[in-house]
C-alpha positions as CSV (number, residue, x, y, z in Angstrom):
1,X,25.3,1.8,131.0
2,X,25.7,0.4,127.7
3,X,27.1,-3.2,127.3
4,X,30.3,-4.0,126.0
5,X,31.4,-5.4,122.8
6,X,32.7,-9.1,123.5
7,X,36.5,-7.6,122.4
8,X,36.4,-5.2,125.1
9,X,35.2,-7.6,127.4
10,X,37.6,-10.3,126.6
11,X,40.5,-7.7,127.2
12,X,38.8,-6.2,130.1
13,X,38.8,-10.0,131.6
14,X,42.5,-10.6,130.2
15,X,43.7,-7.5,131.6
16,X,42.0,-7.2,135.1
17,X,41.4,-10.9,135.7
18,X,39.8,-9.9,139.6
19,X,37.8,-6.9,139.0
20,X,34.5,-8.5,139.8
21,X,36.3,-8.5,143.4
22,X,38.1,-5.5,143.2
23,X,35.3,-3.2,142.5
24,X,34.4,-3.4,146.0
25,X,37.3,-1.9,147.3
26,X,37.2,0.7,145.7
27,X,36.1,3.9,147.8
28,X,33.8,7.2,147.3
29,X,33.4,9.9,148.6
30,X,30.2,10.7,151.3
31,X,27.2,10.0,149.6
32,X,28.0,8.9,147.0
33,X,26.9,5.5,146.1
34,X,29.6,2.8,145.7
35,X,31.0,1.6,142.5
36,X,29.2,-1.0,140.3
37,X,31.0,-3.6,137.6
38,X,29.8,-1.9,134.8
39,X,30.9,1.7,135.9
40,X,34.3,0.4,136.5
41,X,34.2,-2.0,133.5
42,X,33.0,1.5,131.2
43,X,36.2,3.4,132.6
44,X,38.7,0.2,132.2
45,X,37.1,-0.5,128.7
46,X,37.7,3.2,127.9
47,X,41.1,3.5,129.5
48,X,42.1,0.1,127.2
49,X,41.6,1.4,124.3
50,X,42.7,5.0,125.0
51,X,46.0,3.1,125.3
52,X,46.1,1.5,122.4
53,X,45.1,4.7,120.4
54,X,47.5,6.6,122.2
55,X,50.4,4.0,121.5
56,X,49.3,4.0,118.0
57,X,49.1,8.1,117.9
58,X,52.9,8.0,119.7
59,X,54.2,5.8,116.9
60,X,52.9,8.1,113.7
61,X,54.2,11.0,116.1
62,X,57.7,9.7,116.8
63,X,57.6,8.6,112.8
64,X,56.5,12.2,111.7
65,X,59.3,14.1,114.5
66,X,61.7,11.5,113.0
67,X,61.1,12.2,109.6
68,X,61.3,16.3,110.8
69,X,64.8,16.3,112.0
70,X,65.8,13.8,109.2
71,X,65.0,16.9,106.6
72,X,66.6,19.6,109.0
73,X,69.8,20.3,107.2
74,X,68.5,19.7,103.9
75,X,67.5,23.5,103.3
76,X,70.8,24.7,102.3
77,X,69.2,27.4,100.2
78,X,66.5,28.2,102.7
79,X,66.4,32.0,103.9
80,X,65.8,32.6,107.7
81,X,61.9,32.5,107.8
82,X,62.3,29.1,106.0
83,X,64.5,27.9,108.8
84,X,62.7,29.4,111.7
85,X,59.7,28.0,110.0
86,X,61.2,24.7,110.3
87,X,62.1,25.3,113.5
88,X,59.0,25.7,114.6
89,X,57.1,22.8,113.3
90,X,60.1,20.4,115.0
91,X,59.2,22.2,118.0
92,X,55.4,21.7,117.7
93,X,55.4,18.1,116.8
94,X,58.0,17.8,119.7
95,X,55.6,19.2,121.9
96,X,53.0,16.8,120.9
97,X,55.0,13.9,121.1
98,X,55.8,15.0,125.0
99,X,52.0,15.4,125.6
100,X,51.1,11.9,123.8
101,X,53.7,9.9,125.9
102,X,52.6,11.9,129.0
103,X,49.2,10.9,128.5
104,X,50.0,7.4,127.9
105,X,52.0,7.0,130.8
106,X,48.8,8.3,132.9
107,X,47.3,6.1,131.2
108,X,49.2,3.2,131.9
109,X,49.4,4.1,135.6
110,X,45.1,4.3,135.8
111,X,45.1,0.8,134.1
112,X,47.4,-0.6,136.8
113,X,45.9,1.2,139.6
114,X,43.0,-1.2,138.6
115,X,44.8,-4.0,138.4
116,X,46.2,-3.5,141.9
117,X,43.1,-2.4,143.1
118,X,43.7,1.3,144.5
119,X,42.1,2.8,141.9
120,X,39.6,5.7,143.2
121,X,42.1,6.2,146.2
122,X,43.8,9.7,146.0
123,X,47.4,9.4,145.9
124,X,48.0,12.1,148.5
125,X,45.9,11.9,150.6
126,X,44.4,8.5,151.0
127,X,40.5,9.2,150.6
128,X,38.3,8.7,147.8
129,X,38.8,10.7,144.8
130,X,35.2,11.0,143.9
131,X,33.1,8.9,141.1
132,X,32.0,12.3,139.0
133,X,35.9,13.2,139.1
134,X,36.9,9.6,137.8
135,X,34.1,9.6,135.1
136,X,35.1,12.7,133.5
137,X,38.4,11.8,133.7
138,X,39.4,8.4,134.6
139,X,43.3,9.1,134.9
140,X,42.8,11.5,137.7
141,X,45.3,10.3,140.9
142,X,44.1,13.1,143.3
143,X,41.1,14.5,145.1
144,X,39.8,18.0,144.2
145,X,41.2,19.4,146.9
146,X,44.6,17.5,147.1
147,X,45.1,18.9,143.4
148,X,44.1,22.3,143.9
149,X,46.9,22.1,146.7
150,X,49.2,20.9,144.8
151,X,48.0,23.0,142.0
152,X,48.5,26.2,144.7
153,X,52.3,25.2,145.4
């Protein structure tokens, strides 16, 4: 693990004032071996600034979308490819602005399952969602199997 920059550990200390006692709740799965500080301080750091980006990404995104459908109407000579054109970029950039904010709320929701100290815990199940599923993506709320059910529905 590498160490942190002071920033991130300043917001990492800010943010989840009791994670030196909160990393010990959280659960794995069967041998696995429990959670250190610094795994859970890499994921929080990362999550942290994920957030930030991703606010930051959601703002130029709104801006751009914004600036989009502001120009919409001004094509009055445009021909039908032009239009559909257009449409099609609103649509895009609508599409990313959806999958931004979704991301962000995940986002926000791993960051406070931290803070609350359920992170780890599947949502549907109860048991442990598994430390290789967490580290490769940290936003993850349910086990393997409780997503491939739900994934199956």
């Amino acid at each position: 693990m590498s160490k942190l920059p002071t920033p991130a550990r300043s917001a990492l200390k800010e943010t989840f004032p009791h994670l030196a006692r909160d990393v010990a709740s959280f659960p794995v799965r069967e041998g696995e071996e429990p959670w250190t500080l610094a795994e859970i301080e890499e994921l929080a750091a990362g999550l942290l600034d994920d957030r930030d980006r991703l606010e930051a990404e959601l703002v130029a995104a709104d801006r751009e979308l914004s600036e989009l459908l502001r120009n919409s109407g001004d094509g009055a000579g445009d021909d039908q490819a032009d239009y559909g054109s257009s449409a099609l970029e609103r649509e895009q950039e609508l599409t990313l602005v959806n999958n931004l904010r979704d991301l962000l709320e995940q986002t926000k929701h791993a960051i406070e399952r931290i803070k609350n100290g359920t992170y780890a815990t599947c949502e549907a199940s109860g048991l442990p969602i598994g430390k290789a599923r967490l580290q490769a993506f940290p936003r993850a709320t349910l086990s393997v199997e409780a997503k491939a059910r739900e994934e199956r529905r």
